[in-house]
N, C-alpha and C positions, 0 to 999 in steps of 0.2 A: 060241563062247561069246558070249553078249552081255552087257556089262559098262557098269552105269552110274556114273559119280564124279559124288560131291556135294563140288565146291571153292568157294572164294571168287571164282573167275571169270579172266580169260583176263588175259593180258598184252596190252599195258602198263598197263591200268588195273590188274591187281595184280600185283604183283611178289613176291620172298623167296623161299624155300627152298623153304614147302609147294608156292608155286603151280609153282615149279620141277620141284618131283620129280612134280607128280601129273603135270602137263601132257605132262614125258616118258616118263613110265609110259604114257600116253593112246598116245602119239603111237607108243609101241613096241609096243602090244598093237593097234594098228588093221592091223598086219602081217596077223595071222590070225584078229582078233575083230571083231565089232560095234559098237564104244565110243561110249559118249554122257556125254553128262555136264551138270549142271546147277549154278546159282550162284545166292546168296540176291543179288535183284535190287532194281530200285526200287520208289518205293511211291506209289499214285496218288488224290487226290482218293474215288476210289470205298472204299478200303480194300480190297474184296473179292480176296480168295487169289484169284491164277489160277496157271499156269503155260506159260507160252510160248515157241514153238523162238525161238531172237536167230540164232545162223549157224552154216555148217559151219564148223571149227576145223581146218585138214590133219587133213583128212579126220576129224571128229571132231564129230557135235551135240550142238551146247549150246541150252540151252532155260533159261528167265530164270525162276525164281521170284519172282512181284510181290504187294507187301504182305503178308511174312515177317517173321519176326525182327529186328528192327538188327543190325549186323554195327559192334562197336564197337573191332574191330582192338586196338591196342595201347591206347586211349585210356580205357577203364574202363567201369562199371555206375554207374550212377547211380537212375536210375529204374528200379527193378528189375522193376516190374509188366510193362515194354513186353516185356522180354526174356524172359519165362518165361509171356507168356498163353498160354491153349489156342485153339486157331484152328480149332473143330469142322467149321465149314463147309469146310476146306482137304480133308473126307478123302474126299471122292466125288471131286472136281479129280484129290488125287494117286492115288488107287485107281487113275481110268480114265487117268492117264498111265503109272501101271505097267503098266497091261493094253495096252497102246500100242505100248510098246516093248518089253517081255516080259524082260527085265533077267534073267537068271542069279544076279547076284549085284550086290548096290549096294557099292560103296567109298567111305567117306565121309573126307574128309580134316580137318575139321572141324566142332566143334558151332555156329558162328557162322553166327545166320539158319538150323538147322535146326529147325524143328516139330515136338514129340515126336510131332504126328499122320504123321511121315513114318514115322517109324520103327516106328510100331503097326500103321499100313496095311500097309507090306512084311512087317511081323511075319504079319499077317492073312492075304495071301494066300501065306506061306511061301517069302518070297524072302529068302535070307539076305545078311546086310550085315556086312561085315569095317570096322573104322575104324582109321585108323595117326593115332599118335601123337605127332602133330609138336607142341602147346603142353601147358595146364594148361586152355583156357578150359572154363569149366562148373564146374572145383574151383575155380578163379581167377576173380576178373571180370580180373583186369590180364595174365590170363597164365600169367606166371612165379612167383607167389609170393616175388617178391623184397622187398617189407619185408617180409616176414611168414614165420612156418612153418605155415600154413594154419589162424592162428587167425582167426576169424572176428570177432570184437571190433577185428578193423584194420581191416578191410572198410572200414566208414565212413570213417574217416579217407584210407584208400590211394586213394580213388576217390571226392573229392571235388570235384577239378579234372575229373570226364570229360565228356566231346562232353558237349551236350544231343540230345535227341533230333531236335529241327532240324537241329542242323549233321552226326549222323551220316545223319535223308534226304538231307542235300542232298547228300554224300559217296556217298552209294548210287545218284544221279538218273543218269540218262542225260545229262545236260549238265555234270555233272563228270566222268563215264566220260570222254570226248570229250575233255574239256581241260585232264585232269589233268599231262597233260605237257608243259603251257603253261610260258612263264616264270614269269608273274605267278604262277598262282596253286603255283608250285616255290616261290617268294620268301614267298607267304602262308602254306604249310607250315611253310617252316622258322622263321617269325616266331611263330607260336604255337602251336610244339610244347611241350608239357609237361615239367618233369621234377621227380616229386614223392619225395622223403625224406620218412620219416615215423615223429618220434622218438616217443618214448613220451608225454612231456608232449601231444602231437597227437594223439593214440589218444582216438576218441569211441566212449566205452561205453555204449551205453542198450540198452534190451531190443527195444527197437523194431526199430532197425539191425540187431544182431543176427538177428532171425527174420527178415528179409527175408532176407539173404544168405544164412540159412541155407534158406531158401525156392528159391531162386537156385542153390542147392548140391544140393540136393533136385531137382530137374528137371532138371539136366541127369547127376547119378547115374542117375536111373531111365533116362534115352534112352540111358548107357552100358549098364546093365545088360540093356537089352533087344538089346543087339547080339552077335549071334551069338558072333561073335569077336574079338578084340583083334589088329591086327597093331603090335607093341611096338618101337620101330626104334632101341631101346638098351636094356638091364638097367636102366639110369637110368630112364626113364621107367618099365619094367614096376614097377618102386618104389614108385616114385609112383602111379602110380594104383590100384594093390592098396592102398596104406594108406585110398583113400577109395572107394574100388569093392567089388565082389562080382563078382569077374571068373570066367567059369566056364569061360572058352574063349580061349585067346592065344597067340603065338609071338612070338619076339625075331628081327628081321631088320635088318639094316642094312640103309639105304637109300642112294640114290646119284641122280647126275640124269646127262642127255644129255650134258652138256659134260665128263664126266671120263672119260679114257682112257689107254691107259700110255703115260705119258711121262716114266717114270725116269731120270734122268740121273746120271751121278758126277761129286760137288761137289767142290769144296777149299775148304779152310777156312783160307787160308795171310793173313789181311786182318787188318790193324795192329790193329783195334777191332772184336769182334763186333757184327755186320750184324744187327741182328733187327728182324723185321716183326710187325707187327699189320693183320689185315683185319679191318675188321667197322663196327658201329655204335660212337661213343663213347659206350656208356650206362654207365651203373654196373652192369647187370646182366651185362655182357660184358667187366666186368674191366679195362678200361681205367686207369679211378682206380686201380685195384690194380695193376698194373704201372707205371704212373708210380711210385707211392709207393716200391715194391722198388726202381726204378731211382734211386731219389731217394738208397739207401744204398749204391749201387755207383760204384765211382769213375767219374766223368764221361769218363775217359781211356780207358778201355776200352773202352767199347761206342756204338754210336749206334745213332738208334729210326726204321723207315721208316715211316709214320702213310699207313692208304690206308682210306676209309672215308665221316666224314659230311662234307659241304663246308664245315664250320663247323671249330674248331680252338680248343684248350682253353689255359689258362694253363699254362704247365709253370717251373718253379725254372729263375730265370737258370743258364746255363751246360750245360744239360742238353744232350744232341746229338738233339733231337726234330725230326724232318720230316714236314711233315702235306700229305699228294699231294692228296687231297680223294678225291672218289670215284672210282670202277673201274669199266673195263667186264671183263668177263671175257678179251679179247683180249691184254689188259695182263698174265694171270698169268704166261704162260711168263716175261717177262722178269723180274717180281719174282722170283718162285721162284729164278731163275739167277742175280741179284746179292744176293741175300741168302743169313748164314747158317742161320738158325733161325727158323720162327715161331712166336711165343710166342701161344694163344687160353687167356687165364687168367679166362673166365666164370664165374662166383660163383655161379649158379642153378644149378638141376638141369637142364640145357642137353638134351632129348630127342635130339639127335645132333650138330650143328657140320659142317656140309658143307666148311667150310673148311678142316678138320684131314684129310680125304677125299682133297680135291685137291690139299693139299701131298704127302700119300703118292702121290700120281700123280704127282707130278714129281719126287720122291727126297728131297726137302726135310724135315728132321729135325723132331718139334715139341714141345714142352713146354707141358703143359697140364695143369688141373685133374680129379683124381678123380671130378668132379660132370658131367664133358661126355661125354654117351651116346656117341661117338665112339670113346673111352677103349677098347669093345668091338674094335675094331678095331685095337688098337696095344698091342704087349708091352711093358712099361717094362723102359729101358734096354737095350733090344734095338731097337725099332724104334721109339723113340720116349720121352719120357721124362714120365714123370707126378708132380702135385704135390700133396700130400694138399690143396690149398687154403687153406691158412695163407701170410702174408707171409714168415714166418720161413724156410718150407720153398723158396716161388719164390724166392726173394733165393738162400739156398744151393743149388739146380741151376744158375741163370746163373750164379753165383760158378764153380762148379766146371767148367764148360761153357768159362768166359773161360779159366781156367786149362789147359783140357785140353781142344783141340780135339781130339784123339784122339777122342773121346767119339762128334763129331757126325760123324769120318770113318766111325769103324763102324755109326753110326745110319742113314748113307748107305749103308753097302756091304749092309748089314742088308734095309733096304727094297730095294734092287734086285735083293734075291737072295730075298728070300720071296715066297710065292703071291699073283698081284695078280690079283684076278679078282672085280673092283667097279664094271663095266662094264655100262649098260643094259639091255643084250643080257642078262646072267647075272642081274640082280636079275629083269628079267621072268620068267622063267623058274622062279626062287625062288616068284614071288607065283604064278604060275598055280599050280604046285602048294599053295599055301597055298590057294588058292581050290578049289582040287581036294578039299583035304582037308574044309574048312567044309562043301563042298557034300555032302558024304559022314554028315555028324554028323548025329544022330536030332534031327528036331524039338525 
């Protein structure tokens, strides 16, 4: 089969979850497929859409899309016209690279920097395209929906601080690619990254704002609805996007990446003060503020917090038992996992899956988490794992009850090493071909 992915591009220039999972989806289907894959690239003086091979990837071509879309990552919509023009002249270019490489099926891992002419051309010559649902972007400009419940009146306001369109080319050139894992410009990242609240009194309503976003809304509905199939990689997510979709064709898979394997182990939980960790970003939409807050009405005596995540570290209430490691490379997990008792990922968005909650059940490690984290699919509460309707009220009372009755996280531990673990590369490939198998099978 020859199978092409539309991602945001290769490591190290991009990192995260999505590029995580596609790259080793990539890298497990080059076993016994053809795989290629392409990335919304830079953009050049001429303007003109091309599409060109950049290199082989273990064993994997990538081919650069130039002068596409912006690709505005977490940082918002602003200028809305850049991201939703029609690029007519792109559809002879991508025709004759589909007929090129003769693709079976396109996998697209995100709408950032795709051209609805991409998905009209493949519609055109009858190549079906599957898209897994790793954000919101296209219902969201920010993403996640996190000030808002996808009212479109926030819009303006949520996305007023984003890139300009200068600073996201220059973010897309070949000379940041290069040297984004400089010092320098790691120190200018973390110097003016954003982080926008956005109360009511903030909220700008005019009609204007509005139809743009809802313009913005509209274009990247239609490029969902013209794709064949949905692959949904949590109930969460399948949620979300049927409330703003016309989905006619989907499945719910969980997903997984190369680095997770079994490595269940039996814990004890016999430690003066429960141990609980947090991995991740400290943003507000991963809950972070939210469990400081909970831990702020838990006695100090009881428990301490292992912090592994942004290099920066947050004000916490004198006395508090907070430790902030800074960031991780994934080598570090085995040992966190084994000196810790519980990881707490208390995300407040409608989180499309949480890989972190994935890889603590690969190591045996109990977790408590939010309703709202696609993951959630994956873990029975208080059986293998414990879930929190997402209220303060409710996390405060499972670690109260958790401090008190380590019994809890012993069985949560014996629980996972004794149910079916079988969330390993190898078995999700497997999962997708047959998803692919199946789309390929569906009438025009």
């Amino acid at each position: 089969m020859n199978i092409l992915h539309y991602t945001l591009g290769l490591p190290p220039y991009r990192t995260g979850g999505l590029t995580k999972y596609s790259i080793d989806l990539m890298k497990e289907q080059t076993k016994l497929n053809k795989v290629f894959m392409c990335f919304p690239g830079k953009n050049t003086l001429t303007k003109k859409f091309k599409i060109k091979k950049y290199k082989v990837f273990n064993g994997i071509e990538s081919f650069e899309l130039i002068n596409t879309l912006p690709v505005p990552l977490l940082g918002g919509v602003s200028e809305i016209g850049a991201f939703i023009k029609d690029i007519p002249e792109s559809n002879e270019e991508i025709e004759q690279f589909l007929r090129d490489i003769k693709p079976d099926i396109i996998h697209i891992h995100t709408l950032m920097g795709l051209p609805k002419e991409f998905i009209m051309t493949s519609k055109k010559l009858n190549i079906k395209t599957v898209f897994t649902t790793h954000d919101y972007y296209g219902l969201c400009p920010k993403v996640n929906f996190i000030n808002c419940d996808g009212n479109l009146e926030k819009c303006e306001s949520c996305n007023k601080d984003a890139y300009s369109l200068k600073m996201i080319n220059i973010m897309q050139s070949s000379l940041y690619r290069n040297l984004k894992e400089t010092k320098v410009l790691k120190v200018l990242r973390k110097n003016t990254k954003k982080k926008v609240t956005i109360t009511e009194k903030e909220i700008i309503k005019t009609k204007e704002s509005f139809e743009k976003y809802a313009d913005f809304r509209k274009y990247y509905t239609e490029i969902l609805e013209n794709i064949s199939s949905i692959h949904f990689n949590s109930s969460v997510s399948k949620k979300v996007f049927e409330k703003y979709c016309k989905i006619e064709s989907g499945d719910i898979l969980s997903i997984t990446h190369g680095s997770v394997q079994d490595n269940r182990m039996k814990k004890t939980f016999d430690s003066e003060k429960l141990k609980i960790v947090f991995l991740g970003p400290l943003e507000s939409y991963k809950g972070f503020g939210l469990l400081l807050d909970v831990l702020k009405e838990v006695d100090f005596n009881l428990w301490e917090l292992q912090v592994y995540g942004n290099s920066y570290e947050v004000d916490c209430e004198e006395g508090m038992n907070v430790t902030f490691n800074g960031r991780y490379d994934y080598s570090e997990v085995p040992n966190i996992m084994k000196k810790n008792d519980v990881l707490i990922a208390p995300s407040v968005w409608n989180e499309t899956f949480g890989f972190i909650i994935l890889e603590a059940i690969s190591y045996g490690m109990p977790i408590i988490t939010n309703q709202n984290v696609g993951a959630c699919d994956i873990i029975k509460d208080n059986v293998t794992g414990l879930i929190s309707d997402g209220t303060k009220e409710n996390l405060r009372d499972i670690i109260g009850k958790v401090i008190k009755d380590r019994e809890m996280l012993v069985n949560i531990n014996k629980n996972i090493i004794e149910s079916d673990f079988d969330l390993e590369i190898e078995s999700h490939y497997k999962e997708m071909l047959l998803f692919y198998e199946k789309v390929l099978k569906e009438s025009v």
